[in-house]
N, C-alpha and C positions, 0 to 999 in steps of 0.2 A: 298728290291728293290722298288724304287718309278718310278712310271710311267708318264709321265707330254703328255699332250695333247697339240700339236702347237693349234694357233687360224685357222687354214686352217684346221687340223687335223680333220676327221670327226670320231664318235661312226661307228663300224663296224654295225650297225643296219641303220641308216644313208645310210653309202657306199652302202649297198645291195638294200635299197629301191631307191636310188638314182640311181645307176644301172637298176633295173630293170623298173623305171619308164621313164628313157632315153631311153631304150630299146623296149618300151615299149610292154610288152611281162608278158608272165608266170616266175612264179619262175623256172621252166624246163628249157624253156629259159636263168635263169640267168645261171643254173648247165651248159647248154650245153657251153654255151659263155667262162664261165670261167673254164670249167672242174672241176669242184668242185661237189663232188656231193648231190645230193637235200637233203639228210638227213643230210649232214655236213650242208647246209644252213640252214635249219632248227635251228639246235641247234646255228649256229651263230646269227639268230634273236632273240633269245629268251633272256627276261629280263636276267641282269647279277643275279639277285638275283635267279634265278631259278634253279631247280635241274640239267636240262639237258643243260643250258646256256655249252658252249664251246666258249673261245678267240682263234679270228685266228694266225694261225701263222704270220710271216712275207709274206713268200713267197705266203701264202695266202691272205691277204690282199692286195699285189702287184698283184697277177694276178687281181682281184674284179679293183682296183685303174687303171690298164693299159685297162683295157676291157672297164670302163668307161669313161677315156679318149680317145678310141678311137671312139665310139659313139658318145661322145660329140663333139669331131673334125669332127666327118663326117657331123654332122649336123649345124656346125657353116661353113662349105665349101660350101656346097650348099645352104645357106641362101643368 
């Protein structure tokens, strides 16, 4: 199975910092936003080369992707 990254396509380490830096907030924060919880985020940031590295799911990724598009919309409306 080969995996190919679009050029839009962000590393899931990427998507969560990026989330939580829009948010700008704790990691707790990002668990609560996106219902995911703080120890699956954990292992999502962690280098792929690592023991406890874990890839997100799909449906995991889309919730991280839609949480942070909708922070970024809120604050591109009242700009």
């Amino acid at each position: 199975m080969t995996m190919t990254m679009t050029m839009t396509e962000r590393s899931q380490q990427d998507l969560l910092q990026d989330l939580k830096d829009a948010l700008g907030g704790t990691w707790d924060d990002v668990a609560i936003r996106t219902q995911i919880a703080v120890r699956a985020l954990k292992s999502y940031r962690l280098p792929s080369s690592s023991k406890g590295y874990r890839g997100m799911d799909k449906f995991v990724r889309k919730a991280v992707e839609d949480a942070l598009s909708e922070v970024s919309g809120k604050g591109r409306k009242s700009a």
